[in-house]
C-alpha positions as CSV (number, residue, x, y, z in Angstrom):
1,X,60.5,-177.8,-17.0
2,X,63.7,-176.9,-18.1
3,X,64.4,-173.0,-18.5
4,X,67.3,-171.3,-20.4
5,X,68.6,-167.6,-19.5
6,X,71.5,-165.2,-21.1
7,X,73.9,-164.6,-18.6
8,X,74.9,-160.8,-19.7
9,X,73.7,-157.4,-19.4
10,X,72.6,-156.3,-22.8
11,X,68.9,-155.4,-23.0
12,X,69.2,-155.3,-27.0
13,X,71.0,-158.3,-27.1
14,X,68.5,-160.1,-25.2
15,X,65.7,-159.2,-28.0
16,X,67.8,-160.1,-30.2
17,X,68.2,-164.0,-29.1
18,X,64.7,-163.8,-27.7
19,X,63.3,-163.0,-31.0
20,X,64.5,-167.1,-32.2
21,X,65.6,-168.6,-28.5
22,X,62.4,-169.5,-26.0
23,X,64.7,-167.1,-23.4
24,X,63.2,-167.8,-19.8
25,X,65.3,-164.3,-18.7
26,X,68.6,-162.9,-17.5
27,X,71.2,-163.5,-15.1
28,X,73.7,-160.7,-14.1
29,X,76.5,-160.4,-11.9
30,X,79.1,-157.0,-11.1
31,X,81.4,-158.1,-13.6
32,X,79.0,-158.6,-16.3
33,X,77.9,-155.0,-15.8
34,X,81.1,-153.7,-15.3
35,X,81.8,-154.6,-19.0
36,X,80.2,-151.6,-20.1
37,X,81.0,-149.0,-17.7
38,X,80.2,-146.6,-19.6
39,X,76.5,-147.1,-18.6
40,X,75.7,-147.2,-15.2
41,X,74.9,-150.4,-13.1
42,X,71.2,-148.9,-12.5
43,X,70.9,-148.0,-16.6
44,X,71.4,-151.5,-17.4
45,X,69.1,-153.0,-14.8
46,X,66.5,-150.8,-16.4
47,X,67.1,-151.6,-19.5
48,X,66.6,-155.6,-19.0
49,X,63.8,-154.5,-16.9
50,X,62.3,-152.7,-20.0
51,X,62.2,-155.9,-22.3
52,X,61.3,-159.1,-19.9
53,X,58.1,-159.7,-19.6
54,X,57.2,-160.4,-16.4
55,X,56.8,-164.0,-17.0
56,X,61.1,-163.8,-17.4
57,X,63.4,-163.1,-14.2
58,X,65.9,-160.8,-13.7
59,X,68.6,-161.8,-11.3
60,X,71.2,-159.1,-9.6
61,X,74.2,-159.7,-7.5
62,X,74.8,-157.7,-4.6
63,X,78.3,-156.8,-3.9
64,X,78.4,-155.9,-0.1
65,X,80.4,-158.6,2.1
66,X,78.7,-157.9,5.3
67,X,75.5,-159.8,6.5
68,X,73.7,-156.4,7.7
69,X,74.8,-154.8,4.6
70,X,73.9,-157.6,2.2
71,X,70.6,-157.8,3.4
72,X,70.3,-153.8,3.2
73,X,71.6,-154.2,-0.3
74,X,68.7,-156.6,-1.0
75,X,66.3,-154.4,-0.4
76,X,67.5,-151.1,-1.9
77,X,67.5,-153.5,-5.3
78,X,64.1,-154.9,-4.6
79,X,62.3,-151.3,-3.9
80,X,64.4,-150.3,-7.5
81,X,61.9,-152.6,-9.6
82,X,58.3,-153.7,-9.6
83,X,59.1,-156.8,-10.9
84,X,59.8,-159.6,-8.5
85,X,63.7,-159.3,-9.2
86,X,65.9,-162.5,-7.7
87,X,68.8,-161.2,-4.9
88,X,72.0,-163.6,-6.1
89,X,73.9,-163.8,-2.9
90,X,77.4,-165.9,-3.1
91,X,77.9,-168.3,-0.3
92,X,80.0,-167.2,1.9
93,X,79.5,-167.4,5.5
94,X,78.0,-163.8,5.4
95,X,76.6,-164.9,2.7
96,X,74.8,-168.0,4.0
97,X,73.6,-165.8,6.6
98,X,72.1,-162.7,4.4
99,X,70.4,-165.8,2.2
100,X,68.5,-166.7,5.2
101,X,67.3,-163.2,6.2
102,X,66.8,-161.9,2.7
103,X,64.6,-165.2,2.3
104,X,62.4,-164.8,5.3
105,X,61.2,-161.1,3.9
106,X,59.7,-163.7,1.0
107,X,62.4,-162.5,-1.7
108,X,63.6,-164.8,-3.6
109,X,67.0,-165.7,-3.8
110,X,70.4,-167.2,-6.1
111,X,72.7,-168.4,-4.0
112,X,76.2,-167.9,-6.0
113,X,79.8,-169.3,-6.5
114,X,79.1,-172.6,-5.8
115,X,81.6,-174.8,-6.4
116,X,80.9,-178.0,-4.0
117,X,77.8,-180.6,-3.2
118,X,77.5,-179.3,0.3
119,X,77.7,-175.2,-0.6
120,X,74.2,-176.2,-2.9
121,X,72.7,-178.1,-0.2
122,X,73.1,-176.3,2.6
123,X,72.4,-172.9,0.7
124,X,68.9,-175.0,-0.4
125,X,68.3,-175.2,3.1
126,X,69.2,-172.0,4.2
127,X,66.2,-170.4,1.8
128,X,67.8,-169.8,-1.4
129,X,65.4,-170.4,-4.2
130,X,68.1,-171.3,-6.7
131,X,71.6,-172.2,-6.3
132,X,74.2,-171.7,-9.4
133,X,77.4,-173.4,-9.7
134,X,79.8,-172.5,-11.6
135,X,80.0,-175.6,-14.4
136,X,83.2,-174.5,-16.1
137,X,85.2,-173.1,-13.1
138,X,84.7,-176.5,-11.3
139,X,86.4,-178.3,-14.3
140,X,89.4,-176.0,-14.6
141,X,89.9,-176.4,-10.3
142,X,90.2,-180.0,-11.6
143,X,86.9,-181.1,-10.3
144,X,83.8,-183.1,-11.6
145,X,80.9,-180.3,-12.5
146,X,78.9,-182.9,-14.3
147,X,79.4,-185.3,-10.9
148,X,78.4,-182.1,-8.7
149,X,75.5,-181.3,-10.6
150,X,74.4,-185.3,-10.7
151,X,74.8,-185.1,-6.8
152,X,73.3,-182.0,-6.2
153,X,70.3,-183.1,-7.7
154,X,70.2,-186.4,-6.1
155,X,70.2,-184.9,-2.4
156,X,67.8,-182.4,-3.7
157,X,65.1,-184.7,-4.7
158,X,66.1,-186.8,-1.6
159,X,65.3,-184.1,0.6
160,X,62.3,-182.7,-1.3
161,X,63.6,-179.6,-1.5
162,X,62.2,-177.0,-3.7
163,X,65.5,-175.7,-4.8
164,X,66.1,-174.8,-8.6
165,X,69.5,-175.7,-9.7
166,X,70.6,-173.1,-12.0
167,X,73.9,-173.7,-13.8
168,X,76.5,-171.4,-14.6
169,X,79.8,-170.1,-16.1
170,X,80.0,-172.2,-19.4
171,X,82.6,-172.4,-22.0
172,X,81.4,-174.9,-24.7
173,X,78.1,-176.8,-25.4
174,X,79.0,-179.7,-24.8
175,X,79.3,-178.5,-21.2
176,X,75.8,-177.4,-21.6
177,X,74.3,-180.5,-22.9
178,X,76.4,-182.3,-19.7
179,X,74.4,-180.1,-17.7
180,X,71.0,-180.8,-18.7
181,X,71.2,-184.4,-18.7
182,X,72.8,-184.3,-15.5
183,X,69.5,-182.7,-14.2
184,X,69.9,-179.0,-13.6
185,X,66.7,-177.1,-13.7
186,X,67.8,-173.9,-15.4
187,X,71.1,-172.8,-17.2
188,X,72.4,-169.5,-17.8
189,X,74.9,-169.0,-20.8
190,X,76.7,-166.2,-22.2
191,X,75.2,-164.1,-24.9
192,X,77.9,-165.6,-27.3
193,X,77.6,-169.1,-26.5
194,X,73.9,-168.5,-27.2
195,X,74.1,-167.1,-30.9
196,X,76.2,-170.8,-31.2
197,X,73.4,-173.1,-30.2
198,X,72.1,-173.9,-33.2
199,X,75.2,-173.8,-35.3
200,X,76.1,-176.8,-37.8
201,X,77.6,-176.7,-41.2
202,X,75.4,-179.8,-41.8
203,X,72.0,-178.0,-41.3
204,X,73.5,-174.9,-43.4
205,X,74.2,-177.4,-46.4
206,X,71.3,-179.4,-46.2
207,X,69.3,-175.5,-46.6
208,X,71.3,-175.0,-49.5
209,X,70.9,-178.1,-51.3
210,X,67.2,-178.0,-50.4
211,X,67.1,-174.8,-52.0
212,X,68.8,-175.5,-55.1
213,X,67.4,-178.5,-55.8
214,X,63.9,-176.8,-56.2
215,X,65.3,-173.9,-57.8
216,X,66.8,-175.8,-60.1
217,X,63.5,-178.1,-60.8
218,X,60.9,-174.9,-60.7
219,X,63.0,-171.5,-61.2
220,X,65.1,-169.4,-59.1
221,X,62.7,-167.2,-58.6
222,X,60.2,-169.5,-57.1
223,X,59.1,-170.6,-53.6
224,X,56.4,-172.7,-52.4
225,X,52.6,-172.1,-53.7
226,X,54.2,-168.8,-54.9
227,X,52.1,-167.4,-58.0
């Protein structure tokens, strides 16, 4: 089943979408918070907390470098929530190790920054319960996302590995419509990018002419089995 999550920080925002999107949850990272500095990392946490049920995940970066401090890091942010919160940890080579530990306690985790076939894979098998490469920033270092994500996939199902792949950094829909067909599990998009999905100027004029057309036929004032 495919999921779709809003890759920012705002709690209001979220309700917002959620009240017409089928949201799955939220996916955050230090720069994403940093955008509103003048609430703290912790407040904004809380506040997504607040309004995901706990059907929807919350995802956090960590933003130590060290393996020992990583994996301390990971569990300072799990104690913070009583929801099952998801650790994103980027693959690095501390990295790849922290994934490993930070999975064994049973918390699940996103490995980040992924840019290659083999960063997925071998986070996959490290532990990591999602991986999330980064669609856009793959194109613009002149690579191939939709060929990555195609081969991700493939080696995933090869090796029946549980791994969700969660897609990331987008720029345009059609990016994101390249992504699902390629086979990614989940895709986190930016609040922005979100209030576009539905966007045409053909659905906006059809509405209108439906609406005039029966105006016009049975008054302005009228809607359907209205007295």
């Amino acid at each position: 089943m495919f999921k779709l999550l809003m890759d920012d920080a705002n709690a209001k925002t979220y309700q917002s979408l959620a009240e017409w999107l089928p949201l799955a949850g939220v996916t955050t990272n230090p720069s994403i918070l940093a955008k509103n500095s003048h609430v703290s990392a912790e407040k904004q946490l809380q506040q997504l907390d607040d309004v995901l049920t706990q059907s929807q995940s919350l995802h956090i970066q960590l933003i130590s470098e060290r393996t020992d401090d990583m994996v301390a890091e990971a569990e300072r942010i799990k104690q913070a929530f009583a929801r099952d919160v998801i650790i994103k940890i980027p693959v690095s080579t501390a990295g790849m190790s922290a994934i490993t530990r930070v999975a064994e306690q049973g918390v699940k985790v996103t490995a980040t920054g992924i840019f290659t076939v083999q960063q997925a894979f071998w986070a996959a098998k490290a532990g990591a319960s999602f991986v999330a490469p980064y669609v856009n920033r793959i194109d613009q270092q002149h690579g191939n996302s939709v060929d990555v994500l195609k081969r991700v996939r493939q080696l995933f199902d090869a090796d029946g590995l549980p791994t969700r792949i969660l897609a990331a950094s987008f720029k345009n829909l059609r990016q994101l419509e390249e992504a699902m067909l390629a086979g990614v599990h989940e895709a986190t998009v930016s609040a922005d990018l979100l209030e576009k999905l539905l966007d045409h100027h053909g659905t906006d004029e059809a509405i209108h002419q439906f609406k005039s057309d029966f105006s016009r036929a049975f008054g302005a004032d009228k809607t359907m089995y209205s007295n």
